[in-house]
C-alpha positions as CSV (number, residue, x, y, z in Angstrom):
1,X,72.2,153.9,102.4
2,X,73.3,157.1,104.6
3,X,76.2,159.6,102.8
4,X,79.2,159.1,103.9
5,X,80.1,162.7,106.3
6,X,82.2,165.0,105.1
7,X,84.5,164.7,107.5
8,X,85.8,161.2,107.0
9,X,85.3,161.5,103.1
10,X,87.8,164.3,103.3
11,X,90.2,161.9,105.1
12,X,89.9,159.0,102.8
13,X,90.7,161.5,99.8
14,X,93.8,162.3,102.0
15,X,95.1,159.1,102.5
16,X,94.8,158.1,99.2
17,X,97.1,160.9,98.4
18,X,99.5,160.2,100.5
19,X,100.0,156.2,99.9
20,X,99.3,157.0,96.0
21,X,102.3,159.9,96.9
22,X,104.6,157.0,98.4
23,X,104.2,154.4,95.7
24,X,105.3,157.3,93.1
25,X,108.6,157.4,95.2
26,X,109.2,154.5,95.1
27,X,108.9,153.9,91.4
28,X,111.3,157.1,91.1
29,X,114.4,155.2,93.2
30,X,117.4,154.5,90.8
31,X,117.6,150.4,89.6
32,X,120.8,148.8,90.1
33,X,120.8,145.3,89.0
34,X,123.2,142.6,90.3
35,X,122.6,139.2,88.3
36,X,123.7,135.7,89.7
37,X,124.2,133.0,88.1
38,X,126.0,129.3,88.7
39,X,128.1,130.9,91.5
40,X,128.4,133.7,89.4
41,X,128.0,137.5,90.5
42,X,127.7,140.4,87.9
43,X,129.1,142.8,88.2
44,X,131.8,141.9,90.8
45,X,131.7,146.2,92.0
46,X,129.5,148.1,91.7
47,X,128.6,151.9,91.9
48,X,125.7,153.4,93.8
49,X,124.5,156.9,95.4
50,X,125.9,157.4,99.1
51,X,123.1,159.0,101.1
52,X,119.9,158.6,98.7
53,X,117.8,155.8,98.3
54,X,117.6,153.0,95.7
55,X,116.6,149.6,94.6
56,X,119.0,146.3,93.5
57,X,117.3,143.9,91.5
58,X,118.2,140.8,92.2
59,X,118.2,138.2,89.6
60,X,119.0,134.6,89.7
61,X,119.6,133.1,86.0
62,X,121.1,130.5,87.1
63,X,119.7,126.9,87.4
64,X,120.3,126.7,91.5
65,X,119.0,128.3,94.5
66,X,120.9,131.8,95.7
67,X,121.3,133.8,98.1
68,X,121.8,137.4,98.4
69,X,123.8,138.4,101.8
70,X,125.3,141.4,103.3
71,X,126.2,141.5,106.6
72,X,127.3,144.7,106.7
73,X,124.2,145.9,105.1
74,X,122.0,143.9,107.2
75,X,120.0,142.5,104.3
76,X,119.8,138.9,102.7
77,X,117.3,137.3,100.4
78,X,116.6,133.8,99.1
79,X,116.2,133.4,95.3
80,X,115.1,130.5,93.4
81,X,116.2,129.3,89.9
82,X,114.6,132.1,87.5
83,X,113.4,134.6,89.8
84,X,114.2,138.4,89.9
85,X,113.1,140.0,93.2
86,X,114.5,144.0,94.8
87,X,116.3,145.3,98.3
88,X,115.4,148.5,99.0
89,X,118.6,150.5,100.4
90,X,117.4,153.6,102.6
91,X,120.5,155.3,102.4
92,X,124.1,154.5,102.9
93,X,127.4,156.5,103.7
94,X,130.5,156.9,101.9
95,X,132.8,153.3,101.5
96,X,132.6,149.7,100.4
97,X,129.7,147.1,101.2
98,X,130.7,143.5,100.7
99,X,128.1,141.0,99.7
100,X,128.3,137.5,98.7
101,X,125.6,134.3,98.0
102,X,125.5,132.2,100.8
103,X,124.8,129.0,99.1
104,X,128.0,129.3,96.8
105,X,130.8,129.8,99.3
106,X,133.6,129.5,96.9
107,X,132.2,132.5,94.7
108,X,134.2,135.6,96.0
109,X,132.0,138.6,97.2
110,X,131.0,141.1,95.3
111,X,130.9,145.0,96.6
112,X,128.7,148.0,96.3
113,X,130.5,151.2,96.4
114,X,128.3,153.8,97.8
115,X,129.8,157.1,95.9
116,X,128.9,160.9,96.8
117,X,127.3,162.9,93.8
118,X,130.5,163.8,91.7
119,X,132.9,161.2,93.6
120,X,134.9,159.1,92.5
């Protein structure tokens, strides 16, 4: 079996930085959870950083089928009975973002707030 050059081991030990870098990030976003359940959404509003990052949970504890949906955010996600999945939210600006599940129509929406450091 021949060495592996120096060149390319140099750039595997650099690209395992880097992607080992990007997971750490990841883990670091803030955790907002939003919990559904029987046409249920908790909390009704809720808080979040304008212009950083972050993660909703999503969890369905409820014994039907949701789904997650904003169209101002752009985002939706199917959830069955039991199961907890995430959004990631790049970054948003400054106001209110209404979301609602999709397969309880009567439930109002729910919204995020997307808050500046300090705001209130």
């Amino acid at each position: 079996m021949q060495a592996m050059p120096t060149c390319a081991r140099l750039i595997s030990i650099v690209l395992v930085a880097v992607l080992s870098a990007g997971t750490a990030q990841a883990d670091e976003d803030p955790v907002f959870v939003i919990e559904f359940a029987n046409g249920a959404i908790n909390p009704a509003v809720l808080d979040v950083p304008a212009g950083s990052r972050f993660k909703l949970e999503l969890r369905n504890s409820g014994a039907d089928p949701i789904e997650f949906e904003s169209i101002e955010l752009r985002k939706e996600k199917v959830l069955g009975p039991g199961v907890t999945s995430f959004i990631v939210i790049r970054r948003l600006d400054p106001g209110e973002y209404r979301f609602f599940d999709d397969f309880h129509p009567d439930t109002p929406p729910a919204r995020l707030v997307a808050r500046e450091a300090g705001g209130q």
